[in-house]
MIMAR-404247 format. One line per 10 residues: number of its first residue (from 1); their letters; for each residue x, y, z of C-alpha. Coordinates in steps of 0.05 Angstrom, whole numbers, plus 5000, padded with zeros to 4 digits. Each point is the difference from the previous one (the first is absolute). Layout:
<banus>
NUM) a) X:Y:Z  ...
</banus>
This chain:
<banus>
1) xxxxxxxxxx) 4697:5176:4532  5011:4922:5003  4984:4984:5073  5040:4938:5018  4953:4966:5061  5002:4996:5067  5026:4936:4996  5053:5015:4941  5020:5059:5052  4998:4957:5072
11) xxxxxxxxxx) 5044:4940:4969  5049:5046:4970  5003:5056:5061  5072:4974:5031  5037:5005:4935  4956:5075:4988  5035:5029:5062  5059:4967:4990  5008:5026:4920  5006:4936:4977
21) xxxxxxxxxx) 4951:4998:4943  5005:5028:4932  4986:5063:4984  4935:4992:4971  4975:4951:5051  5023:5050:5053  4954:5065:4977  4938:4950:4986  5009:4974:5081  5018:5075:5017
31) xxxxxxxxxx) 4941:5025:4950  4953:4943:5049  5027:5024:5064  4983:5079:4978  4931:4979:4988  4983:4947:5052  4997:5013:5076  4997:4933:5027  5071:4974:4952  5020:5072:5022
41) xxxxxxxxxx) 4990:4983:5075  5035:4932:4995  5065:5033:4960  5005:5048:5059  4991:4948:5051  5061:4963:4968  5041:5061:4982  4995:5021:5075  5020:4921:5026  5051:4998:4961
51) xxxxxxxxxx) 5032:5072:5030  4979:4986:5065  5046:4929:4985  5058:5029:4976  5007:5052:5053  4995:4952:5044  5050:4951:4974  5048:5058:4990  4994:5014:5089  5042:4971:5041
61) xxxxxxxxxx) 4991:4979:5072  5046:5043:5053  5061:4965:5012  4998:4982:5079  4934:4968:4971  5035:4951:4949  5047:4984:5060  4945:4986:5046  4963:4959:4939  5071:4960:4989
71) xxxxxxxxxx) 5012:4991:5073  4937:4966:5005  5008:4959:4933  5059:4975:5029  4974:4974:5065  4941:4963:4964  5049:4970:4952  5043:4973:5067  4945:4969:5034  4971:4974:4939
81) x) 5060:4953:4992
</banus>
């Protein structure tokens, strides 16, 4: 077992979850994470960010709502000028 580091691990965690890391690269950060709780802790914490982010870029706000939001917009923007 070749242990990469904590640091090795922290700096390359983004492109780890996002599989964009050679293959060997990959298992040694995976092989870290298996082995130490606090990287372990910190992938999770970014792992569940990043689903809670895309859920909620995929929601979208009812649609008398986005009138109400426009209607508003729209009355800022004529007083403004």
């Amino acid at each position: 077992m070749t242990d990469c580091g904590c640091a090795k691990a922290r700096q390359d965690l983004e492109e780890y979850l996002r599989n964009e890391m050679c293959k060997t690269e990959h298992s040694d950060i995976r092989e870290h994470l298996e082995h130490c709780p606090s990287c372990a802790e910190e992938a999770l914490i970014a792992t569940t960010l990043t689903e809670v982010v895309s859920r909620a870029c995929k929601e979208t706000a009812p649609e008398a709502l986005r009138d109400q939001v426009l209607a508003r917009l729209r009355a800022v923007q004529a007083t403004a000028h």
